[in-house]
KERO-409846 format. One line per field, with one value per residue: residue number from 1; residue in one letter; y, z, x of N, C-alpha, C, CB in turn. Coordinates in nm, 4 decimals. Glycine has a CB too. Layout:
BEGIN
nr NUM	... $
rest A	... $
n_y Y	... $
n_z Z	... $
n_x X	... $
ca_y Y	... $
ca_z Z	... $
ca_x X	... $
c_y Y	... $
c_z Z	... $
c_x X	... $
cb_y Y	... $
cb_z Z	... $
cb_x X	... $
END
This chain:
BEGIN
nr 1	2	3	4	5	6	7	8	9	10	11	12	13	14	15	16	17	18	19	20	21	22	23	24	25	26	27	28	29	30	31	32	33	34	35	36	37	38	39	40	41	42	43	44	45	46	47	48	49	50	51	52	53	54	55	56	57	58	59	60	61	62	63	64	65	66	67	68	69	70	71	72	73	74	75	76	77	78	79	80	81	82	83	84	85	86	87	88	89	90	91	92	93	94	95	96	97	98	99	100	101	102	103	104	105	106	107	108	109	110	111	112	113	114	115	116	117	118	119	120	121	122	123	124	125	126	127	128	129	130	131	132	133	134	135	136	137	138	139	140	141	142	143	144	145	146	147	148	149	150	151	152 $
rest X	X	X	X	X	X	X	X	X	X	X	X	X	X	X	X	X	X	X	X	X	X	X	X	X	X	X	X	X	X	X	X	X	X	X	X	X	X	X	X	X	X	X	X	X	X	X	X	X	X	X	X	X	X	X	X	X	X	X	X	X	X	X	X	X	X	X	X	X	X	X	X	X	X	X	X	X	X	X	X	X	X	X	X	X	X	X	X	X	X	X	X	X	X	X	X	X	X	X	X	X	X	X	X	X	X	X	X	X	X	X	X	X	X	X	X	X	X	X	X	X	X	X	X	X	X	X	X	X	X	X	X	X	X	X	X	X	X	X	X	X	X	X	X	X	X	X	X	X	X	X	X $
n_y 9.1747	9.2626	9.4295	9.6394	9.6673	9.7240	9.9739	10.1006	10.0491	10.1382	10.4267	10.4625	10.2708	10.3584	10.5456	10.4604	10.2155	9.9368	9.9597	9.9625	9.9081	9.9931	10.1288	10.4929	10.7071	10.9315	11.2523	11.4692	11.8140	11.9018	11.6344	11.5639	11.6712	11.6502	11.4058	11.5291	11.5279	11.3541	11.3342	11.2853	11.2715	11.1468	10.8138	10.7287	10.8642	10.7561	10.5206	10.5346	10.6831	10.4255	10.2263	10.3015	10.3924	10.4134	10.6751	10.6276	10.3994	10.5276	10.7041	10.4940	10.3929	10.5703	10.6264	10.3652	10.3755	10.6018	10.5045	10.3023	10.4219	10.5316	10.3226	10.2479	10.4318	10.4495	10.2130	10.3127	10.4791	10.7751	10.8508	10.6948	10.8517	11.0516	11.0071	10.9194	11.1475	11.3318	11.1746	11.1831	11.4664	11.4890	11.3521	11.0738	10.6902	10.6034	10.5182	10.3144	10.1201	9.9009	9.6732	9.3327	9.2316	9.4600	9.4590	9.2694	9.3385	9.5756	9.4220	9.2500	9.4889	9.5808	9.3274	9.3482	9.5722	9.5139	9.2988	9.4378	9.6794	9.4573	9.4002	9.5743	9.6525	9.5191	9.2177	9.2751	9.5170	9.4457	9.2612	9.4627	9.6164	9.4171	9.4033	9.6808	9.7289	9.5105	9.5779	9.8075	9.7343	9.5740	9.8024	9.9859	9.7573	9.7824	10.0547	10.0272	9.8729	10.0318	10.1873	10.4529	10.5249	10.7514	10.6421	10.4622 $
n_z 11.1404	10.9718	11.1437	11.0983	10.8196	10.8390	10.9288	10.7498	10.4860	10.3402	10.3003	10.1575	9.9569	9.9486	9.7856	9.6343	9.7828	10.2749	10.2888	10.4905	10.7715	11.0312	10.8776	10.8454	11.0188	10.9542	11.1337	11.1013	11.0611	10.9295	10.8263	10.5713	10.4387	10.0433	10.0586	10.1481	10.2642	10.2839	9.9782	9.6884	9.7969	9.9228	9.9520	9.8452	9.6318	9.4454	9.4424	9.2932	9.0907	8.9623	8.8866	8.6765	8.6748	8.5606	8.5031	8.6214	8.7304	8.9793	9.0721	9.1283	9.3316	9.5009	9.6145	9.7281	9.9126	10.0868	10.1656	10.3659	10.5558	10.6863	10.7568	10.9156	11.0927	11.2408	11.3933	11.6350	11.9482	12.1497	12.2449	12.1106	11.8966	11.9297	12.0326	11.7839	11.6014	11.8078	11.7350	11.5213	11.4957	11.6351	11.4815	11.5139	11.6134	11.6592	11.9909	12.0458	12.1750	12.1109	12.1601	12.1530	11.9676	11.8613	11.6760	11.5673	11.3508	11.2083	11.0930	10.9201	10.8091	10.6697	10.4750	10.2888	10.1788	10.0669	9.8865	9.7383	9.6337	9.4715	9.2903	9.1201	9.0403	8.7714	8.6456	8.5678	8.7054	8.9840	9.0727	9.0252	9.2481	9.4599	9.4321	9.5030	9.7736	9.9229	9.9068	10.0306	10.2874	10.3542	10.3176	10.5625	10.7607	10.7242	10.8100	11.0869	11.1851	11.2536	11.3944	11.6495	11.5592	11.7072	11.8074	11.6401 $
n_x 9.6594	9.3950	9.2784	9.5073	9.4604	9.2191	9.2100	9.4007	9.2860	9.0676	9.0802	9.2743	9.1651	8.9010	8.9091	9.0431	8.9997	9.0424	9.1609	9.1584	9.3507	9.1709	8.8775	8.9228	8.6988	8.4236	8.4162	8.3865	8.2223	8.0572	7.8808	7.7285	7.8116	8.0306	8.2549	8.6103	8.8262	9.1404	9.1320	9.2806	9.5169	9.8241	9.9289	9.6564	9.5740	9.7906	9.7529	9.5211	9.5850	9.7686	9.6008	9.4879	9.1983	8.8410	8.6254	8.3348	8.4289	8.5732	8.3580	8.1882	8.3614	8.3902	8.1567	8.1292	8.3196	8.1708	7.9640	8.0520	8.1999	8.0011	7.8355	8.0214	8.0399	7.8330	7.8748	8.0335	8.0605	7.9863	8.1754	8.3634	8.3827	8.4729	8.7226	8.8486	8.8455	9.0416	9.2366	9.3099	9.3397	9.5866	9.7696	9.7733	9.7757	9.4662	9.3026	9.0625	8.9187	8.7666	8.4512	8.4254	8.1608	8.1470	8.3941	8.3879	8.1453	8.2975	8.4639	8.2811	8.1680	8.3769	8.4778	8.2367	8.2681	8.5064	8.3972	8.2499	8.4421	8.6370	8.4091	8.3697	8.6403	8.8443	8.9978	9.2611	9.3267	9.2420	9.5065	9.7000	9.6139	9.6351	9.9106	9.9816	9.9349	10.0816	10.3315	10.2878	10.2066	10.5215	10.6544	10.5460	10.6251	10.8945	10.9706	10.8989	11.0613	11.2890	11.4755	11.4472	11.2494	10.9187	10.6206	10.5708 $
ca_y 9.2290	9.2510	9.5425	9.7435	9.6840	9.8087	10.0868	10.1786	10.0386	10.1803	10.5750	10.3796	10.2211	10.4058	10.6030	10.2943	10.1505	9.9108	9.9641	10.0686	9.9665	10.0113	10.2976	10.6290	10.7209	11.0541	11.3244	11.6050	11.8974	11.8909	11.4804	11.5780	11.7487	11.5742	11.3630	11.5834	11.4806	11.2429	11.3069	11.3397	11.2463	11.0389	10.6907	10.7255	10.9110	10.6680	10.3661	10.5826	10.6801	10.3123	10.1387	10.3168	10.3765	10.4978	10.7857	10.5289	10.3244	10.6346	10.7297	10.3687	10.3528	10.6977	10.5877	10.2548	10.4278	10.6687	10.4075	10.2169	10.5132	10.5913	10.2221	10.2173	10.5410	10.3967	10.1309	10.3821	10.5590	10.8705	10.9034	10.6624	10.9419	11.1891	10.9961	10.9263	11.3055	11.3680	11.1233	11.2327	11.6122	11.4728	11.2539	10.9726	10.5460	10.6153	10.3642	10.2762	10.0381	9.8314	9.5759	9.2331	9.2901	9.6349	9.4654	9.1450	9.4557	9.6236	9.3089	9.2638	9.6205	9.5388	9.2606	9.3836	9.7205	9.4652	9.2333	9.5235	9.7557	9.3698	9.3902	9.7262	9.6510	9.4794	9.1404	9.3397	9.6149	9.3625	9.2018	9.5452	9.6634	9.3211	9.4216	9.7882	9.6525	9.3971	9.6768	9.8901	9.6452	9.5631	9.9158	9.9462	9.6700	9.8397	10.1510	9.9766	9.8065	10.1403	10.2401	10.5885	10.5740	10.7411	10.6030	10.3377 $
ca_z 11.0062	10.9463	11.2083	11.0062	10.7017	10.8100	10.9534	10.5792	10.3405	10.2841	10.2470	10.0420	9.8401	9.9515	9.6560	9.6025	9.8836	10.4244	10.4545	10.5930	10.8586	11.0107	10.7499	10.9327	11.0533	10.9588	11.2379	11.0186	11.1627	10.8423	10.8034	10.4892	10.2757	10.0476	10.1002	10.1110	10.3426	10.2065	9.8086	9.6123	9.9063	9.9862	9.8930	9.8058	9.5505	9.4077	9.4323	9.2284	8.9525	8.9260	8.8993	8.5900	8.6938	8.4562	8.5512	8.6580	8.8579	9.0700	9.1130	9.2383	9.4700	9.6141	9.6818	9.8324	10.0644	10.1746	10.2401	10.4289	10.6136	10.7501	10.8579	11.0126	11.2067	11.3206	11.4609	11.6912	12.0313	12.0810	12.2915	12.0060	11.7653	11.9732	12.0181	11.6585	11.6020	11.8626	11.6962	11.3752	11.4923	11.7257	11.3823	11.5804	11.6278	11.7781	12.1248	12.0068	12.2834	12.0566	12.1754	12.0443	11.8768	11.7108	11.6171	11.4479	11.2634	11.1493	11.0022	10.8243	10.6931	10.5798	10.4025	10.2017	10.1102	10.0065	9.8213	9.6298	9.5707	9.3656	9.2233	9.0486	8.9557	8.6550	8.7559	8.6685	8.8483	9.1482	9.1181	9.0549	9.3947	9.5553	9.4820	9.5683	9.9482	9.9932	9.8802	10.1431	10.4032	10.3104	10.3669	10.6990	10.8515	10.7390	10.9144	11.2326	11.2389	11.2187	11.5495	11.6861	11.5239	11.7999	11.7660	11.5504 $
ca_x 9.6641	9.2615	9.2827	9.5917	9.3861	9.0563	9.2567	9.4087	9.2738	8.9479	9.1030	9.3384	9.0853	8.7807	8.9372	9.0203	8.9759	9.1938	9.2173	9.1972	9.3021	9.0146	8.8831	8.9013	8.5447	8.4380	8.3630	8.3774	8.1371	7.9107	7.8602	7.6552	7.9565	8.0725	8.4265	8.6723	8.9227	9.1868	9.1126	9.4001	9.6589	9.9333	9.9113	9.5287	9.6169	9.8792	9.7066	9.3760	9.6650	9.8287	9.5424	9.3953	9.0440	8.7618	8.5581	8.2663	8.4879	8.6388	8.2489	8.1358	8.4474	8.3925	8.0020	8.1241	8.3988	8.1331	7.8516	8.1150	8.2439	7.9150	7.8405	8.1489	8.0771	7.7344	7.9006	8.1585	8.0149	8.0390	8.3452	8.5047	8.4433	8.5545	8.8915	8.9081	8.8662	9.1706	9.3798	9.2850	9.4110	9.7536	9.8214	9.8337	9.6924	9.3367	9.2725	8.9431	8.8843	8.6236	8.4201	8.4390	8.0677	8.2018	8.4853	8.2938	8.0770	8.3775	8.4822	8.1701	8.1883	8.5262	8.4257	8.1151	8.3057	8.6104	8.3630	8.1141	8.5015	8.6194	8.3503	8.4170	8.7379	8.8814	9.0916	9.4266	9.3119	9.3069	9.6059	9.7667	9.5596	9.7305	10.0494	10.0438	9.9031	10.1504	10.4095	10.2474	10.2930	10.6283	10.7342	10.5461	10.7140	11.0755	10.9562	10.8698	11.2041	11.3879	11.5080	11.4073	11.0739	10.8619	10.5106	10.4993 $
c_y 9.2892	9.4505	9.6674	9.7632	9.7483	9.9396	10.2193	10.1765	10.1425	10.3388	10.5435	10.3257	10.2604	10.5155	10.5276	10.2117	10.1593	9.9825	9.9661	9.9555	9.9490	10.1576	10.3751	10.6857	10.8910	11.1113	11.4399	11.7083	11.9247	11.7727	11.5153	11.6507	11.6461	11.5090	11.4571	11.5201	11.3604	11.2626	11.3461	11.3582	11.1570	10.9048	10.6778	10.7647	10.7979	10.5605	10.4039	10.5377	10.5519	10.2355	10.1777	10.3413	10.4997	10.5908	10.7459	10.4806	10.4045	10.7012	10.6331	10.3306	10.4179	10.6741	10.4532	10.3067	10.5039	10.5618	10.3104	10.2891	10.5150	10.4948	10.1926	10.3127	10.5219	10.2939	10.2225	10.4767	10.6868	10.9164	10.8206	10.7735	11.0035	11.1365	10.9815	11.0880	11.3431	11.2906	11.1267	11.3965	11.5427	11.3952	11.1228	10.8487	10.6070	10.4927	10.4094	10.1910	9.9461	9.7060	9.4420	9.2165	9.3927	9.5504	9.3408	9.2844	9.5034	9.5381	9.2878	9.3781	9.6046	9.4760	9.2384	9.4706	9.6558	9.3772	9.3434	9.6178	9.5718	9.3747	9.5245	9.6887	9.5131	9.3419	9.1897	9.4208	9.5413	9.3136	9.2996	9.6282	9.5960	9.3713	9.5302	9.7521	9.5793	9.5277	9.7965	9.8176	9.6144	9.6786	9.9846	9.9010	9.7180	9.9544	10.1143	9.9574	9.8995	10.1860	10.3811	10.6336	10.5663	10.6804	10.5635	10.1994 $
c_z 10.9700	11.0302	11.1481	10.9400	10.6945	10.8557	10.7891	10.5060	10.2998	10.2353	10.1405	9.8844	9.8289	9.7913	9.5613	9.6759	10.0161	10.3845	10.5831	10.6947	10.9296	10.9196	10.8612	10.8930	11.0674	11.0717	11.1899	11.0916	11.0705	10.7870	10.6191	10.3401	10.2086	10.1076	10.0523	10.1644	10.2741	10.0312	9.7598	9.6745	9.9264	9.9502	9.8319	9.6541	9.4040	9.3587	9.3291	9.0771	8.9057	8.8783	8.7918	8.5845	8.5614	8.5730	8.6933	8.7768	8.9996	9.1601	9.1960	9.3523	9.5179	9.6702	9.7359	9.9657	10.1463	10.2510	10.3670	10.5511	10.7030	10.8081	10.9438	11.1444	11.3256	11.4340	11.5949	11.7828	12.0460	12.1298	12.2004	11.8905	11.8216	11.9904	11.8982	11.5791	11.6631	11.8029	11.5425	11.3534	11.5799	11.5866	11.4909	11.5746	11.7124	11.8853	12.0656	12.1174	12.2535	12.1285	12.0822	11.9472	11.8134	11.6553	11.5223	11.3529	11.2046	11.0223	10.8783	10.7661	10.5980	10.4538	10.2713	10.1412	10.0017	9.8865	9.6850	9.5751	9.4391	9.2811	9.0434	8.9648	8.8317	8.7146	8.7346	8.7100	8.9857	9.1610	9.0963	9.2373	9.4874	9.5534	9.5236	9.7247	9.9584	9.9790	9.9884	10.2875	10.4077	10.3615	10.5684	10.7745	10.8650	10.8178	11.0242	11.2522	11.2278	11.3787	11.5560	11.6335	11.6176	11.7514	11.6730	11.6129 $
c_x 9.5283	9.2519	9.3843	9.5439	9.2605	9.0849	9.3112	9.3703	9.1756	8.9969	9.1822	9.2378	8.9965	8.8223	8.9240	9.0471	9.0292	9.0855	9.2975	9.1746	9.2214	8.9990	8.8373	8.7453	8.5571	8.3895	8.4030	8.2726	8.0111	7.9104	7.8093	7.7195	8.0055	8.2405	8.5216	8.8709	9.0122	9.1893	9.2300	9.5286	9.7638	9.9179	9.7899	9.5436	9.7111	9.8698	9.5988	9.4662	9.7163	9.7256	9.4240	9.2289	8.9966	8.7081	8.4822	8.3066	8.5101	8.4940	8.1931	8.2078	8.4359	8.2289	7.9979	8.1575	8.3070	8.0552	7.8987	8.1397	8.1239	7.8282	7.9318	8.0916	7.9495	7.7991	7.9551	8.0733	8.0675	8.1409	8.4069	8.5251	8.5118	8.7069	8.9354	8.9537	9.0119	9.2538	9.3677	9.4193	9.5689	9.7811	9.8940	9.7550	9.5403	9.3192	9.1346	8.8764	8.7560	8.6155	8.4333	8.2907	8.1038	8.3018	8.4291	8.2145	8.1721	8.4839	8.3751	8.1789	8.2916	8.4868	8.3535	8.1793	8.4349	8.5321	8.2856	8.2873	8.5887	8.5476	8.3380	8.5209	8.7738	8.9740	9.2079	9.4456	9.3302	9.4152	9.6456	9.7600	9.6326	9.8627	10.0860	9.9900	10.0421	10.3076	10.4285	10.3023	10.4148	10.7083	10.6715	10.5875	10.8474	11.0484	10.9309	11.0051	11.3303	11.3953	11.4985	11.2881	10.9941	10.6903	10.4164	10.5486 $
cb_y 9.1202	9.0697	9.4993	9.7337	9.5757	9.7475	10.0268	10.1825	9.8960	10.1687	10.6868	10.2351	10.1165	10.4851	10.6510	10.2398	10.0592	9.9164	9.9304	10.2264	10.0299	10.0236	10.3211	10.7600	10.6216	11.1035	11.2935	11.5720	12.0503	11.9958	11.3893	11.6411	11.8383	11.5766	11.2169	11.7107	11.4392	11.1227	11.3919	11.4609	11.2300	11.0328	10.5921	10.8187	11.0069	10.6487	10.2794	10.7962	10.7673	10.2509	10.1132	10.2314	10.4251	10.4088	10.8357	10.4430	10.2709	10.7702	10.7571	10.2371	10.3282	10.8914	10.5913	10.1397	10.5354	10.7877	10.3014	10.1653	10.6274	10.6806	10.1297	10.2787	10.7238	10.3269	10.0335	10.4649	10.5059	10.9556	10.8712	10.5013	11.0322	11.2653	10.8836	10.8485	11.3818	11.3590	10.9613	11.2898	11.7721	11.3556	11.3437	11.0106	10.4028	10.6195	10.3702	10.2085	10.1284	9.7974	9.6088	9.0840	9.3214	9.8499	9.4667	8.9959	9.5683	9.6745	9.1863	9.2523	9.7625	9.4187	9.2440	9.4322	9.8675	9.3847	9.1342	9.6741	9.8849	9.2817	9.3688	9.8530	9.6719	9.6069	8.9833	9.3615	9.6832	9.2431	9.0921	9.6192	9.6350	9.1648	9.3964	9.9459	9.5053	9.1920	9.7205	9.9061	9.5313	9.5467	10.0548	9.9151	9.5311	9.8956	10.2317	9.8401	9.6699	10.2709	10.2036	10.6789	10.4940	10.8768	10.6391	10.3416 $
cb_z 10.9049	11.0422	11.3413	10.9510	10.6541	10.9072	11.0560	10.5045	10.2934	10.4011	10.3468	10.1303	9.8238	10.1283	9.6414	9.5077	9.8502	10.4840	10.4805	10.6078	10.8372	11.1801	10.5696	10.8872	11.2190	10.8609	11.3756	10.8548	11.2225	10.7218	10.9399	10.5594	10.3282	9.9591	10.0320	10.1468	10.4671	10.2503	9.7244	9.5632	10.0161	10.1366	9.9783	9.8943	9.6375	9.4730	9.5897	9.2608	8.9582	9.0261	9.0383	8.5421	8.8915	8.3502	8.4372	8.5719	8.8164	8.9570	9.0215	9.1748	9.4927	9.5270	9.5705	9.7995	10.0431	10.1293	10.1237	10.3598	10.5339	10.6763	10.8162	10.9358	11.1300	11.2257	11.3869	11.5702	12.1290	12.0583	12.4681	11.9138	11.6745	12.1357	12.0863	11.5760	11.6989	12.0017	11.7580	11.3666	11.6058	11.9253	11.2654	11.7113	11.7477	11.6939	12.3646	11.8804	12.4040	11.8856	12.2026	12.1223	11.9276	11.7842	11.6991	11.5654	11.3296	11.2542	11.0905	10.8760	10.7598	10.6612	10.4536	10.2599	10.2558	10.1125	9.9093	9.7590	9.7084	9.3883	9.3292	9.1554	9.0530	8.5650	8.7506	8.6324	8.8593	9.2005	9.0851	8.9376	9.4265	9.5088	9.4038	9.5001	9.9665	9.8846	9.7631	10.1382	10.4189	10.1808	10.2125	10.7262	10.8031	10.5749	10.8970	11.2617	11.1493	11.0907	11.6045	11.6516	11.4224	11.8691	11.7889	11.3722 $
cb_x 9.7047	9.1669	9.3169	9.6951	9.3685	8.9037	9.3807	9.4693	9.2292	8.8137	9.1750	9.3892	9.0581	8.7359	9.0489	9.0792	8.9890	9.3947	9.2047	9.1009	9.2851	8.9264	8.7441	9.0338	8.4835	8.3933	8.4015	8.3214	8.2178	7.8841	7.7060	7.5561	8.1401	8.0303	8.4834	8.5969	8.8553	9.0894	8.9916	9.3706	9.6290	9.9315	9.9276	9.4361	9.6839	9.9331	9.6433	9.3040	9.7851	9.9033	9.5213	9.4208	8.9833	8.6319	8.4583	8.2636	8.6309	8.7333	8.1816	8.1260	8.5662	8.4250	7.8757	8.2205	8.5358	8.0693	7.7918	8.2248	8.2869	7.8569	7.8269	8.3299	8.0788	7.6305	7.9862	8.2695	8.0156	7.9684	8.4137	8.4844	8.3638	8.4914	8.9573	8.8025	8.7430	9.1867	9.4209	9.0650	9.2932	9.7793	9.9496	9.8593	9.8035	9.1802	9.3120	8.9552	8.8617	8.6154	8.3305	8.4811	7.9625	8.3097	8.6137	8.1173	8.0026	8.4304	8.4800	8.0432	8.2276	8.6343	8.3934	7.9797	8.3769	8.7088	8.2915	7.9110	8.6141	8.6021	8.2605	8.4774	8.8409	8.9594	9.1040	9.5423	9.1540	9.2447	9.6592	9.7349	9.4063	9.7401	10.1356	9.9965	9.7398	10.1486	10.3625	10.0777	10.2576	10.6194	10.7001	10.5052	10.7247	11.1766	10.8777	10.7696	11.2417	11.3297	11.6572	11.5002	10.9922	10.8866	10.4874	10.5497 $
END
């Protein structure tokens, strides 16, 4: 689970937050732009609008997700970017092939980005955050268990 979550959440929550998932590690071609990728998309999106954020808030979560983003990407060699890149463009799971040190670090990133984006929010902003996740998962699992779904 820890690994699905650091995979989604963070584009999820880096808005507002998974995680990611592990949170998708940028390899953009100008590092230094801001975030563009992801804003105003697909569940990110969804979870921003449900969850009422002030201005403030939407500002401190988009300067966690990056700070997170860009410890994450330290962590990640450079053939892992480059496969995250290709499975970024095939829309597909990246093989990451992390070590068990990257993957203790990625935990810790997790962690800190999950403890400082709490901190932001409001407590029924979090329990609204809990239940759109568990909601998320919930429907994940029914898409897995759907027969003819190629690559999931």
């Amino acid at each position: 689970m820890n690994k699905r979550f650091a995979l989604l959440f963070p584009g999820a929550i880096a808005l507002a937050l998974s995680f990611a998932p592990m949170i998708p590690v940028s390899a953009q071609s100008n590092p230094t732009a801001p975030m563009q990728r992801g804003e105003g998309r697909g569940p990110h999106k969804k979870f921003m609008e449900q969850l009422n954020l002030t201005e403030a808030q939407k500002a401190q979560l988009k300067a966690i997700h990056e700070e997170t983003r860009a410890k994450m990407d330290a962590v990640l060699t450079a053939e892992q970017k480059a496969e995250m890149q290709r499975a970024r463009q095939e829309r597909r799971k990246p093989n990451l092939n992390l070590t068990e040190a990257q993957k203790a670090q990625m935990k810790t990133i997790r962690e800190e980005a999950k403890r400082k984006m709490d901190a932001v929010l409001t407590p029924e902003q979090r329990q609204k955050l809990e239940e759109l996740r568990q909601q998320q998962r919930q429907q994940r699992g029914q898409r897995r268990q759907q027969p003819g779904q190629a690559g999931q």
